[in-house]
N, C-alpha and C positions, 0 to 999 in steps of 0.2 A: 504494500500500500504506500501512496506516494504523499509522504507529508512535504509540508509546502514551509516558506518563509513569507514571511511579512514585510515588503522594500516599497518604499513610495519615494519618490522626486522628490527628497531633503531638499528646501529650502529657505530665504527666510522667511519670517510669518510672514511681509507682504514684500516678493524679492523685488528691488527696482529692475528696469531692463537696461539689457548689458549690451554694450556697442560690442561687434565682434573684433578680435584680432586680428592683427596683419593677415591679407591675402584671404580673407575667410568672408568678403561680402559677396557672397554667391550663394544665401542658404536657399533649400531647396522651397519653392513658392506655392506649391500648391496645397488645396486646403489652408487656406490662413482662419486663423482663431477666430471665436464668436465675435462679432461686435456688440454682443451681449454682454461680453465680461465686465463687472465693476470692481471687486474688491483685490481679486487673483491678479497680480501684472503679469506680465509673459520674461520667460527669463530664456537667451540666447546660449547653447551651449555648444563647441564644439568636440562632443565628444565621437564625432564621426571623419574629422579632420578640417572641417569645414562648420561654419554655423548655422542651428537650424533651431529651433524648438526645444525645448528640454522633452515635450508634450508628445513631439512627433521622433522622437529616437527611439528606435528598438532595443536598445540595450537599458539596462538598469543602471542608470547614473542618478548620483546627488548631488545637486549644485548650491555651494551653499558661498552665500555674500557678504561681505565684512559687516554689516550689519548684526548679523548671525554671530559671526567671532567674536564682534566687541560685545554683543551682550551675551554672549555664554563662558565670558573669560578664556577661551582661545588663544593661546598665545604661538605654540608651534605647530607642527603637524599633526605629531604626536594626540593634541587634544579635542582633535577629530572621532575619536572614541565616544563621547560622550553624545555626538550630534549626527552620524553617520551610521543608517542600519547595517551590518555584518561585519563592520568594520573595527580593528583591536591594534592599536596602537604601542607593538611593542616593541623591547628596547632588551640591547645586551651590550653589559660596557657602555663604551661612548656612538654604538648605534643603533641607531631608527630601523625598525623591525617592525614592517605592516603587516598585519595579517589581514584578507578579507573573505570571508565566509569557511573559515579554514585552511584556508591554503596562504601559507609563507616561509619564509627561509628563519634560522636562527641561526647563522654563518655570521661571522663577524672578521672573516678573511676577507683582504684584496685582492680582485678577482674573482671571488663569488659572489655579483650579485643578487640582489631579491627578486624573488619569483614576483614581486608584488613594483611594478615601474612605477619610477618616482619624476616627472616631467617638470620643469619649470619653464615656462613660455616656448614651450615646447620643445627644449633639449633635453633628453633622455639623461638622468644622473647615474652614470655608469659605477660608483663606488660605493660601498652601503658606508662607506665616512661622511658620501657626499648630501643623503638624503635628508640628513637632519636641515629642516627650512623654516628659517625664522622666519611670520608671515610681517615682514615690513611693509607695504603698501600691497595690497592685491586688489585685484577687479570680481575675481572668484575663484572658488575651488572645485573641480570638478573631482568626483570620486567613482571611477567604471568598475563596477563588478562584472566579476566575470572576464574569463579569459580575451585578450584584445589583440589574436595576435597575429592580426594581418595586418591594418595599417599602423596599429603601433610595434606589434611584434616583440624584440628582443626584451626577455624575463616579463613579462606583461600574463603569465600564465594565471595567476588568480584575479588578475586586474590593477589599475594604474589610479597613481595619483597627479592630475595632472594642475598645477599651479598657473593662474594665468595671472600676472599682473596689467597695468593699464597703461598706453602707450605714452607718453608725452603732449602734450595739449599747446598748442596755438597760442591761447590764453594764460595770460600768469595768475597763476594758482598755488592753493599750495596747505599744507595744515598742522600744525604740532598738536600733539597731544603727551600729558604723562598720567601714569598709576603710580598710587607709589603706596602699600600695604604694608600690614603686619600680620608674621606668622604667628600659631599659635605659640608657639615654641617663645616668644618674644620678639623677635628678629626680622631683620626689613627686607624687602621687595619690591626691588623699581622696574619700572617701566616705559621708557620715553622714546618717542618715536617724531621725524620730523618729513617730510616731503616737500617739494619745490618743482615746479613745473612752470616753461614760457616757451611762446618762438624765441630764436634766436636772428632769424628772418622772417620772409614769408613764406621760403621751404622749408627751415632749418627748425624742429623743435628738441629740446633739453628738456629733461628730469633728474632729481637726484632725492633718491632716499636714505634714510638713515636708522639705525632703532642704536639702542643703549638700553638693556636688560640686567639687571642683576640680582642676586638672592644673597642675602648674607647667610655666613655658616650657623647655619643652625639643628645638624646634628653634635651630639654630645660625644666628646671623645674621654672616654673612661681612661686611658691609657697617660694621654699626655695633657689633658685637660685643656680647657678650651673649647670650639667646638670645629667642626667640618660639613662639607656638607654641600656647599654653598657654589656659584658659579657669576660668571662674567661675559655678557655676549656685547661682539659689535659689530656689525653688518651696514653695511657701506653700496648702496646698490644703484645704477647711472646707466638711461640711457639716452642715445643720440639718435634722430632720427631725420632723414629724407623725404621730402614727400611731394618732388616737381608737379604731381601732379592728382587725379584721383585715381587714375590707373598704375600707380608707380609707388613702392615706397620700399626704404631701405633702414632699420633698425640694427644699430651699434650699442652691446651692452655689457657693462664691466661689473665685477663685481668683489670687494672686499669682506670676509667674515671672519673672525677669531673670535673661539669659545674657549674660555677656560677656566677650569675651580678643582675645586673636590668632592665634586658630585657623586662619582662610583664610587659610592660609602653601601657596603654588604654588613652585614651581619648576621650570626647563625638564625636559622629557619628551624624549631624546638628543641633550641638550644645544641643543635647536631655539628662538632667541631672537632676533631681531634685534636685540638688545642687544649678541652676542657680537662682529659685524661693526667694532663702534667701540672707539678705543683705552682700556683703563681697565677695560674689562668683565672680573665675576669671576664666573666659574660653578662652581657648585656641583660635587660630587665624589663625593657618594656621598649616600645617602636622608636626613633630616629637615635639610635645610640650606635656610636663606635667601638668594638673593640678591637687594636689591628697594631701589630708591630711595626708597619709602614701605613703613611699619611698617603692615601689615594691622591690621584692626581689624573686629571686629565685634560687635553688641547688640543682644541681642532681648528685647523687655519687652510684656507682655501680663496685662492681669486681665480676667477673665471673669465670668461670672456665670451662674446657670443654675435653670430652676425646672421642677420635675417632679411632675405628679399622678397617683395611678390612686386610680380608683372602680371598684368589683366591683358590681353591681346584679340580680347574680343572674340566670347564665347570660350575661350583657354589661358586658365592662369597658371603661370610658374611661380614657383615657391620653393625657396631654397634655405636650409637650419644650418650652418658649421660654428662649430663650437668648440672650446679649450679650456680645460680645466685644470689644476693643480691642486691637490688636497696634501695634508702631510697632518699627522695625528700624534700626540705623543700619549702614554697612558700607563699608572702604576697601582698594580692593587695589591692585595695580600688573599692569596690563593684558599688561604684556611678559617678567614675572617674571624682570627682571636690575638691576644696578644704574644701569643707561643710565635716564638717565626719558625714555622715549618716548611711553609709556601709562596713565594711570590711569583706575582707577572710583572716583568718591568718592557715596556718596548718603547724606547728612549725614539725610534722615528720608523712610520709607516708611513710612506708616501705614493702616492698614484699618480701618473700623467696621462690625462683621455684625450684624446681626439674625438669627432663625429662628423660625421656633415650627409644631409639629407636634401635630396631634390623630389623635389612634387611637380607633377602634370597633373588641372584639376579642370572638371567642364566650371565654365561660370554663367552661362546662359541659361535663362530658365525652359523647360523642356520634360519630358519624360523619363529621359535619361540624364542620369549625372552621375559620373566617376570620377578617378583617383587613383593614379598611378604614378611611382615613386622607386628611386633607388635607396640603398643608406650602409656606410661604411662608419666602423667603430673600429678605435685602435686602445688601450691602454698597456700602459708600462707602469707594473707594480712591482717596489720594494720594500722591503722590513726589515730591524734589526730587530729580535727578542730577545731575553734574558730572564731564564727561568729556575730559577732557584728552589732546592727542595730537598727535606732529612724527617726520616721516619722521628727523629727525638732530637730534645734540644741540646741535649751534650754532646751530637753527632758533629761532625761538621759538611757546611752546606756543601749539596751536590748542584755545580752549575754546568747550566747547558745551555748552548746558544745556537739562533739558529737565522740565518741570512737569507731570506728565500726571494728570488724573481720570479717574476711572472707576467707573459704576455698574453693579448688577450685579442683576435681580429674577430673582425665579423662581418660577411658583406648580405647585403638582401634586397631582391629584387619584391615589389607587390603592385595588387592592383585590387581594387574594390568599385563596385557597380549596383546601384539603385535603377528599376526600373517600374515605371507604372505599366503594370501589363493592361489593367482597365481601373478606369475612374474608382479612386480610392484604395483599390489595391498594389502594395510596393515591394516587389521581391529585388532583396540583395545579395549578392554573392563579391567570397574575396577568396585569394591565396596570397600568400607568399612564402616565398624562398628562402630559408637561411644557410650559409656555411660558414661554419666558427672553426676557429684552432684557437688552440692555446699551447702553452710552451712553460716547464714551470725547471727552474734547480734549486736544490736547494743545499745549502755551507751548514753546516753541524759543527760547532766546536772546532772552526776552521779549517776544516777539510769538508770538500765536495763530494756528496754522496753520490753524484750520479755519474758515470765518465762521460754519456751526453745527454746533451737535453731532453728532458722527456718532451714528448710532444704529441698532441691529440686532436682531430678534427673532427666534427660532427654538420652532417645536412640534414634538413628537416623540410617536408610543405608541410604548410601549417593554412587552414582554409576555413570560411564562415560561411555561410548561409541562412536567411533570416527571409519573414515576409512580416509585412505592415498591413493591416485594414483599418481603415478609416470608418469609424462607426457612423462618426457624424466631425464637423468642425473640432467638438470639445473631446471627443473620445476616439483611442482606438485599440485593438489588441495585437499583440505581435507573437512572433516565435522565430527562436534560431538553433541553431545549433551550429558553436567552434569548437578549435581547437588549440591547444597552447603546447607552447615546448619550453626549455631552459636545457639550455647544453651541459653538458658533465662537466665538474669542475677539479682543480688539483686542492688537496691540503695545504694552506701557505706553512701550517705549523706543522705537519707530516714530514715526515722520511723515507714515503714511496711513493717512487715516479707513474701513480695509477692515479688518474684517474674517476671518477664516478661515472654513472651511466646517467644519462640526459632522464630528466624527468617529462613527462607526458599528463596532458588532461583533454578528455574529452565531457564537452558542457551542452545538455538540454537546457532550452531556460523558455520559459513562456510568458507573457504578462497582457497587463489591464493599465492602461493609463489614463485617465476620465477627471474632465471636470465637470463632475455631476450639476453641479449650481453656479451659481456666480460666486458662489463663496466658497464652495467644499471640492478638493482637490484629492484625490486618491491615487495612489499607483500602488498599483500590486505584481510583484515578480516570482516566479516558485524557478525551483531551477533541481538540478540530478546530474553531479560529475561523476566522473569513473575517472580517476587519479592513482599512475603508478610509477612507479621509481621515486620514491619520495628520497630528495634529498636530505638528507636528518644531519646534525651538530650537536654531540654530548662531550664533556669534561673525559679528558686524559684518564687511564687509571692509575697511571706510572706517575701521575704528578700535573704540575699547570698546565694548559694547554688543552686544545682540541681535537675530537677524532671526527671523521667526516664518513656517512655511511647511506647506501641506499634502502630504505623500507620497504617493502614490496608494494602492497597494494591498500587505497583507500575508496571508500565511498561517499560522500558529501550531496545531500540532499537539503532542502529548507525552502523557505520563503521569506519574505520581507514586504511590511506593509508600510507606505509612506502616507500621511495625511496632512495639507493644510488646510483647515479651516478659518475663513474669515468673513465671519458674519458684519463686519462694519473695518473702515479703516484705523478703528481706536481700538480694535480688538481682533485679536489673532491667536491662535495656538497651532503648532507644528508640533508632531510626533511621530512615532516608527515604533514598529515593534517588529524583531526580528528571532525567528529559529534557525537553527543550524542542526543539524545531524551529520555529525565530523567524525568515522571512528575509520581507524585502519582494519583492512578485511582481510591483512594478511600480514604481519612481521616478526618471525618467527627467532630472530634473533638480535633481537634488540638490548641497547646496551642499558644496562637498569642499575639503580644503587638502593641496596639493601640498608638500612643504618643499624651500627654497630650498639651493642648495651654502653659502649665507653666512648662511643663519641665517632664521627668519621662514617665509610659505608662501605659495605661490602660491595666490588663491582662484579658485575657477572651479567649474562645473558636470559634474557626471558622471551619467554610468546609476549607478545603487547598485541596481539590480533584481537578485536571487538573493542580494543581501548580506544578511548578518548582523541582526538589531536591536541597536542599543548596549543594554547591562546588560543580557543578555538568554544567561547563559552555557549550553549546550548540556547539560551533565551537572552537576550537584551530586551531594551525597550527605553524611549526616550520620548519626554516631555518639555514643550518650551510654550506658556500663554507669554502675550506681551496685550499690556493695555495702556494707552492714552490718553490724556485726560487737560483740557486749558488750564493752566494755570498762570494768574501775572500775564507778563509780557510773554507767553514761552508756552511749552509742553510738558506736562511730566509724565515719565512713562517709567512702568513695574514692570518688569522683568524678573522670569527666574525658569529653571529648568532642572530634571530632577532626568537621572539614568540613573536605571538597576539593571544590572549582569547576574547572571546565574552564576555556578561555579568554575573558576578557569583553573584550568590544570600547568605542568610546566613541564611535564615527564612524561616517557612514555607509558609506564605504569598508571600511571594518575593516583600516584601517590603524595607528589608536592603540587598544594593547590593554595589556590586563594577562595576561601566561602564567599556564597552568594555577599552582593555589597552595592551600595544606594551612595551616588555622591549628588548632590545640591548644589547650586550656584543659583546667586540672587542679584540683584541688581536694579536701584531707583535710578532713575536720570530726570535731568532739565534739563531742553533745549530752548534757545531763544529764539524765537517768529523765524527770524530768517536763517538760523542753523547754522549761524556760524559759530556760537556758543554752544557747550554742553558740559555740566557737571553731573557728575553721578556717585553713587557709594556701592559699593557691590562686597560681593563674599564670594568666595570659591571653594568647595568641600567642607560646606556650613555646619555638616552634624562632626566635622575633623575625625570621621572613617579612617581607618585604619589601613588601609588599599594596599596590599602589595605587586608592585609595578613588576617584579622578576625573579624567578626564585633560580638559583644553580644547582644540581644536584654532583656531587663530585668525590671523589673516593675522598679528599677530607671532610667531609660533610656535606652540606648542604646551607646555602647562605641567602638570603635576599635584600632585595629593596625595596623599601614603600615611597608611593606617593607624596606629594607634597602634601603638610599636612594643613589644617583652616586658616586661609587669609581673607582678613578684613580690612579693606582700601577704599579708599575715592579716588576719583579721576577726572581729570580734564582735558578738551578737544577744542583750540580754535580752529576755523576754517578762514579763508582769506582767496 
C-alpha cells in the first residue's frame, strides 16, 4: 500500500512577485493565472531553468522569500528545516549536510560531494566546504525535491538547493539592517547586514552586499574554564552588470566569506567516552558544556568569482555560467570529547580549487514547444593535510598519523529537456543527459606514498525524466513524472585504498495536485516512491579518528508532502506543510554499527541495519507560520510566529543514536512605517530553549554530539532607502 507525503509550494504567507533572473524572461505563457486572484500573488520560479509559475511546474518545489527568513529567524541555509517540507538540515564538523526526503551524503571529504546540489545564482557548489550560504541579500530560495538530474544533473540525486539572489538595479537603493540578541546561556548574538545598489551609467549597474554575524562563546568549558562555543562570519558579496540593451546582459560576481570560532564543541551522547574509564575525567552534566583536552577550532575562507551571459536572438536564447572558486578550511576537534587526550583531529588546511562553466541553448518564443539544451564541464583540484592522533591510555604515548591526500575531480555532460503541449492544457516533458566523470585520488601516509600510481576511476551515466502536466483549469493542475538521479563513486580522502565506491542510483515516481482552490487557499500536494541503491554511507574509523566510506545496498523511500497557504485577507495569513517520509534500507547486510561499552567507548562490528531507519531522515515533520496585521500610528504592526515538530531523527545505522521527537518556536512583533522604509521588531528563536540535538557521532571512543542553539531573545532593525 502506497503511503503518501504531505508537500505544498512553501511560501511566504503572501509571497511578492519575483522578477526572473538573467536570460530566464521567456516563461512558458500559456494558461496565465485567474484574474480572479486577490489575496494569493503569483511567485516566478525557475526551477525548470527558465521562469514560469511556481503553480505551473511539475516538480515539487518551495519557494520561499526573504520575507519568510526574516520572520522565521532564518539566518543560513541550514534553517531551512524549520520552513521546508522533507527537508533536514544537516551538518558534520564544519559542513552543510542537506538531506531531502531521505536521501543525502554524510561525507565530509573533498571530492565527495552531496547527493543533495547546492546552487547559488546558478553555479553548482562543487565542495560540501562550499555549501555552507550565508543568506546576505537574496531574491528567493528555491528548494527541488526530488531527483533533478537532467538539466541540473551533477549530485542533484535527492534534489537541489538553489539560491537566487537579485540583480543590480538602475536605481540607487539600498538597506541596512541589524539583530543583535541574547542567548539563554547569557551571551550575545549579532546580526548586521548592509546592501547598496545604483547604475553606474545607463548600461552599467553595481551592487555590493555585506553581513557581519556573530555568537559569543557560550558553551561552558569545564576543563579550562571560560567558555567556547561561539563563531564569527563575514561575507562580502558584489556584482557588476551589463545591460546595452533588453536582449543582452552580462553579470560579473565576486565574492568574499570567512567563518571562524569554536563552534565544533561535541560532547558525550549518555555520557558514552572512553575518556570517562580513567582517573581525572570530567563529564559534562547537562547540554552546551565542554569537556575536551583541545579547544575546537574551526575556519572557513573562500572567494569566488562568477561570470554570467544571456543573449535573446529572437525566439533562441544563449546562456552561459563559468565560475571559480577557492575554498580552504582549517579545523580541530578532540576525537573522544572528554578531557582524557586519547583522540584528536587536527587538519591544519583543506583546500579545493573548482572550475565550471555551462552553456545553455533555450526556445524564448512563446509557442507549444519550448526547450533547453546545454553543455557543462567541472574541474576541481582537492588537497588536505591531517593529523590524527590516538593511544588506547593516557600513560601511552601518542600514536600519530598523517595523511596528505589529492584528489581530482572532471566531469563533462551533455543534456536537453523539452515541454510540449500535445492539446490544449495538456504538457508532456521529456529530458536526458549524459554524464562522464573521472576522478584520480593518492594519497602520502606518514610520508610515504601509498600508491606507486595514481588511482584512477571513471564513471558514464544517462540519466533521463519524463513528466506530463494537465491543466484543470487556470488555478489548478495535476502532474506526474518519473527520473532518474546518479552521483559517481567517490575515493576516501582519509582512506588508504586506491578503491573507489560504486556510483549510487535513484529511480523517483512522484505524482501531484497543485490548486488554488479560492482566492485565498493555496494547496499542493506531492506523494512520490524511490527505489535507491548503492547508498553511499560515512561512519567513524574503528582504528581511531577519521573516516571509512562504504556502499549500503538497497533503500526504499516513499511519502508525501502537503503545502498550504491560506489567506483569507491581506492582514492575515498562515502557511504550513506537513510532511511523511518512509526512509528505511531494504537491504544492508553489513553495516558498520557501534555497540557501547559498560566503561565507556563502543564496540565496533558489523550488523544487518536492513528494515532500519535512514539517519536524518525523520518520519513526520510538520510546520506552522500565521502572520497578522494590524494599523497602528503612523505604521503596521505585525505578529508573527511559527512552530515545527519533527518526529524522531536517528544518526546511525542501527537507530540507536537518536534525537526524540522535538517542537522549536520562533516568534516575532514588528512595526513598519506607511512607507516601509522603517521597521522595528522583537523576536525569539527556540522560545521553549528545546534541547535539539543538531549531530550525534557514533565512534569506537564513544559517541559525542551537538545541540542546537539554545533560546534567543532580540530586536531588530531594517532601514530601506
Amino acid at each position: 500500500m502506497l503511503t503518501f507525503l504531505l508537500s505544498v509550494g512553501t511560501t511566504s504567507a503572501v509571497a511578492q512577485e519575483l522578477q526572473p533572473p538573467v536570460g530566464d524572461d521567456n516563461a512558458t505563457r500559456s494558461n496565465p493565472p485567474s484574474a480572479q486572484r486577490e489575496t494569493l500573488d503569483e511567485i516566478v520560479v525557475t526551477a525548470t531553468r527558465r521562469a514560469e509559475r511556481l503553480q505551473n511546474v511539475p516538480v515539487a518545489v518551495t519557494a520561499v522569500t526573504p520575507d519568510t527568513l526574516d520572520r522565521t529567524s532564518v539566518a543560513d541555509v541550514r534553517g531551512l528545516t524549520q520552513i521546508v517540507p522533507g527537508f533536514f538540515g544537516g551538518r558534520a564538523a564544519g559542513v552543510f549536510l542537506p538531506v531531502i526526503r531521505g536521501v543525502g551524503s554524510n561525507s565530509i571529504s573533498v571530492g565527495d560531494e552531496s547527493n543533495i546540489a547546492t546552487y547559488v545564482d546558478g553555479v553548482y557548489q562543487g565542495d560540501p566546504f562550499s555549501t555552507w550560504t550565508d543568506l546576505v541579500k537574496v531574491e528567493r530560495i528555491e528548494v527541488l525535491r526530488g531527483p533533478q538530474g537532467t538539466i541540473f544533473g551533477r549530485n542533484a540525486t535527492g534534489g537541489l538547493i538553489n539560491v537566487i539572489t537579485p540583480d543590480p538595479s538602475f536605481n540607487l537603493e539600498g538597506s541596512l539592517s541589524g539583530r543583535v540578541a541574547m542567548l539563554d546561556t547569557g551571551d550575545g548574538d549579532y546580526n548586521f547586514r548592509g546592501y547598496l545598489t545604483g547604475g553606474l551609467t545607463d548600461t552599467i549597474a553595481a551592487d555590493i552586499s555585506g553581513i557581519y554575524r556573530k555568537s559569543d562563546d557560550f558553551v561552558d568549558d569545564l576543563v579550562r574554564g571560560g567558555k567556547a562555543g561561539g563563531y564569527r562570519v563575514i561575507d562580502v558579496r558584489s556584482k557588476l552588470m551589463f545591460k546595452p540593451n533588453d536582449d543582452a546582459k552580462i553579470v560579473l560576481t565576486g565574492e568574499i566569506f570567512d567563518r571562524r570560532g569554536s563552534e565544533n564543541v561535541y560532547q558525550p551522547y549518555e555520557n558514552n567516552t572512553s575518556g570517562r574509564a580513567f582517573p581525572g575525567a570530567i563529564l559534562p552534566t547537562k547540554p552546551w558544556q565542554l569537556s575536551a583536552d583541545l579547544r575546537p577550532l574551526l575556519r572557513i575562507r573562500r572567494h569566488n568569482f562568477a561570470l554570467q551571459t544571456s543573449f535573446d536572438f529572437g525566439g533562441v536564447s544563449l546562456e552561459t555560467t563559468g565560475a571559480y572558486a577557492n575554498n580552504k578550511t582549517h579545523q580541530e576537534t578532540d576525537s573522544d570529547s572528554s578531557n582524557i587526550l586519547l583522540a584528536t583531529f587536527v587538519a591544519p588546511n583543506i583546500q579545493s580549487k573548482i572550475f565550471s562553466q555551462e552553456v545553455r541553448l533555450l526556445s524564448s518564443a512563446p509557442g507549444p514547444l519550448q526547450w533547453i539544451a546545454g553543455v557543462y564541464y567541472f574541474h576541481l583540484d582537492g588537497d588536505a593535510h591531517f593529523i590524527l592522533n590516538s593511544r588506547t591510555d593516557p600513560s601511552l604515548p601518542l600514536t600519530v598519523r598523517t595523511f596528505n591526500p589529492k584528489l581530482q575531480t572532471k566531469s563533462y555532460a551533455g543534456f536537453g529537456e523539452a515541454t510540449y503541449e500535445v492539446v490544449p492544457n495538456l504538457f508532456v516533458t521529456a529530458g536526458i543527459r549524459y554524464t562522464h566523470e573521472k576522478r584520480q585520488f593518492d594519497q602520502v601516509f606518514n610520508g610515504v606514498s601509498l600508491f606507486p600510481d595514481t588511482a584512477k576511476k571513471s564513471f558514464d551515466r544517462v540519466t533521463y525524466k519524463g513528466a506530463a502536466r494537465y491543466n484543470i483549469n487556470n488555478d489548478a493542475n495535476i502532474y506526474v513524472s518519473y527520473s532518474t538521479g546518479f552521483k559517481s563513486g567517490v575515493f576516501n580522502m582519509v582512506g588508504a585504498a586506491p578503491v573507489a565506491t560504486d556510483p549510487e542510483k535513484i529511480k523517483a515516481l512522484e505524482g501531484g495536485v497543485k490548486a488554488d482552490l479560492t482566492s485565498f487557499l493555496r494547496t499542493n500536494l506531492a506523494l512520490y516512491h524511490y527505489k535507491y541503491s548503492n547508498l553511499q554511507v560515512t561512519a567513524r574509523d574503528p582504528s581511531g579518528p577519521g573516516y571509512i566510506l562504504q556502499n549500503a545496498a538497497t533503500a526504499t523511500i516513499y511519502g508525501g508532502e502537503l503545502e498550504v497557504t491560506l489567506a483569507p485577507s491581506r492582514q492575515f495569513q498562515v502557511r504550513g506543510s506537513v510532511a511523511y517520509n518512509h526512509a528505511e534500507y531494504d537491504q544492508f547486510l553489513q553495516a558498520q554499527v557501534f555497540i557501547p561499552r559498560p566503561t565507556g567507548g563502543n564496540i565496533v562490528t558489523q550488523a544487518d541495519a536492513s528494515g532500519k531507519q535512514l539517519p536524518r531522515a525523520p518520519r513526520w515533520t510538520f510546520n506552522i507560520g500565521p502572520s497578522y496585521e494590524v494599523p497602528l500610528g503612523s505604521g503596521t504592526l505585525n505578529l508573527n510566529a511559527s512552530l515545527y515538530h519533527s518526529s524522531t531523527v536517528y544518526f546511525d545505522f542501527l537507530n540507536t543514536a537518536k534525537q526524540d521527537d522535538y517542537n522549536l518556536i520562533n516568534t516575532e512583533i514588528g512595526w513598519t512605517t506607511a512607507d516601509e522604509r522603517l521597521r522595528f521588531t522583537i523576536w525569539t528563536s527556540n522560545l521553549t530553549n528545546a534541547k535539539v540535538i543538531q549531530e550525534i557521532r557514533p565512534g569506537a571512543l564513544g559517541s559525542d554530539l551537538r545541540y542546537e542553539l539554545p533560546r534567543r531573545i532580540g530586536i531588530g532593525a531594517t532601514f530601506n532607502f
